[in-house]
N, C-alpha and C positions, 0 to 999 in steps of 0.2 A: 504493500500500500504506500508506502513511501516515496518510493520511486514515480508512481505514476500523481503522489503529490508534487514532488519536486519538479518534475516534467511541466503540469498544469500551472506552477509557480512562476518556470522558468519561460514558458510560452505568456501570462499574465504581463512577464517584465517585460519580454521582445513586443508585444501591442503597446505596453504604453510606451517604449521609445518608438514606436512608429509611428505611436501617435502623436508623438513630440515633432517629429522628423517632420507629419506633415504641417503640424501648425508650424514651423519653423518655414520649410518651404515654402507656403502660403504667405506667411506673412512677409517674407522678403524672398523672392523665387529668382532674383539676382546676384543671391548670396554666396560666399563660401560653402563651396559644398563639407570641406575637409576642417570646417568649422562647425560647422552643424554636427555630423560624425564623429568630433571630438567630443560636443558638448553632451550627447546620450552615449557614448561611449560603445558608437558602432562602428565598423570598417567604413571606410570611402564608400567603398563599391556600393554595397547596401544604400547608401545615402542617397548615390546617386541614381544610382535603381529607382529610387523612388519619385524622381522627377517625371515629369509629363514625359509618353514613351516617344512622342515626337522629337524630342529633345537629346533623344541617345539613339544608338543603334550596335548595338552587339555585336560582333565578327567574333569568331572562336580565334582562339591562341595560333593556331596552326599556321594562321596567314601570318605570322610578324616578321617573316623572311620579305613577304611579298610587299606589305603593308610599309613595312623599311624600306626596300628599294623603289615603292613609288615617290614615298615622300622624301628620298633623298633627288627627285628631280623638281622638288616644288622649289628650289633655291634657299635663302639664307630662312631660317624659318627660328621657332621661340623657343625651345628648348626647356623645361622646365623639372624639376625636383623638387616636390614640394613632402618635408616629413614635418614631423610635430617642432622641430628644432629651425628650420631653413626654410626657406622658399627660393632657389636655387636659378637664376632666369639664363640663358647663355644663350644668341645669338649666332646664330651661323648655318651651311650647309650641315646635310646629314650624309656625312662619306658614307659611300657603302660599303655594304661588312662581308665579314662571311667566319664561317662557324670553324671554332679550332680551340683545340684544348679545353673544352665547355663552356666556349665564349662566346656571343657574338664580337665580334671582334671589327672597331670601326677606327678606321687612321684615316687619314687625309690631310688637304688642306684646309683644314676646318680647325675653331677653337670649341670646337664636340668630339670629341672621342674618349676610346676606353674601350669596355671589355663588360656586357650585359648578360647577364645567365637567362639568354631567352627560354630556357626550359622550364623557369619559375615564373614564366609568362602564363598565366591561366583564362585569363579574359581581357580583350580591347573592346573600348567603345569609342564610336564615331559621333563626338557631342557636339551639340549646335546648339548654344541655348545664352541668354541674355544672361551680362556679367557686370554688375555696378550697370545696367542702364546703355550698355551695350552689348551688342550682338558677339561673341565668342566662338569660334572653331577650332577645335583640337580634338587629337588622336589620344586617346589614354590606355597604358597599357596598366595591366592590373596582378599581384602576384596571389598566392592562394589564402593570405591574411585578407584579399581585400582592399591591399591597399596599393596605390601608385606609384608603379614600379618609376615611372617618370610619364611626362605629357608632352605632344607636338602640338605646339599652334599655329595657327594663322598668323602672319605677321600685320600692323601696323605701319601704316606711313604716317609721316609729321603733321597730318591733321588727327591722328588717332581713328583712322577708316581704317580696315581691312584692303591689304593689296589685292585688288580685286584679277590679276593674275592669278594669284594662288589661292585666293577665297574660288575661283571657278576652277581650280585642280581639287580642291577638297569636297566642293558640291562633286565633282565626275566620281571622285572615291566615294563617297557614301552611296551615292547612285548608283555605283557596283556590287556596292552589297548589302542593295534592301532584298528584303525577302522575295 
């Protein structure tokens, strides 16, 4: 009997942060996502799950070979890291990689590189969704906590619009893999 207490208890807590999650969504649906998921103490992912589904679109892990070398032809693009400590922003091309010693492995002429354990890649999502009051696109990869592994953006020109070059290479990617 315990167990199926503890079950029903632990299912009780998961509703009310979801139901936190959505009055939080609701009431600012421009928000920090990885703010909101800090504050009920759920993974990203979840979080963002939870946004209008118009606003994400799922790709299984498997593409992020593929998914990576499209977006390393979108040009200099937003690069982002964001953990409970950094918000991590870097600027530049996405060299293309390729798999060695259980890395993704990306060098170039780029001030992006390193060495990614794409195998801890569990879910991407193709998000489109308003941020502070503007419009936002990026690629988020996700590992099996839940949480982002790193994010690709859209970049910004000096009016703070989206380059609409690579805002219409992001529209063709998602448009590849709606259902």
């Amino acid at each position: 009997m315990g167990n199926i207490t503890s079950m029903r208890c632990a299912g009780d807590v998961l509703a009310e942060k979801m139901s936190i999650v959505r009055e939080r969504l609701a009431a600012k649906p421009d928000g920090v996502i990885e703010a909101v998921a800090r504050e009920v103490n759920l993974p990203t992912q979840v979080v963002l799950e939870a946004t209008p589904a118009a606003e994400r679109l799922f790709v299984a892990a498997e593409a992020f070979e593929s998914l990576w070398q499209e977006m390393a032809g979108w040009g200099e693009v937003l690069f982002i890291v964001h953990t409970p400590d950094i918000v991590l922003e870097c600027e530049g091309r996405l060299p293309i990689g390729a798999f060695g010693a259980g890395y993704y492995n990306i060098h170039g002429d780029s001030p992006i590189g390193g060495h990614i354990r794409a195998e801890n890649c569990r879910a991407i999502y193709i998000v489109d969704r308003m941020f502070h009051g503007r419009r936002s696109c990026s690629v988020q990869f996700f590992n099996a906590a839940g949480e982002a592994m790193f994010k690709v953006f859209v970049r910004r020109d000096k009016a703070r619009n989206l380059i609409a070059a690579q805002l219409a290479q992001f529209e063709q990617l998602k448009a590849s893999h709606q259902p």
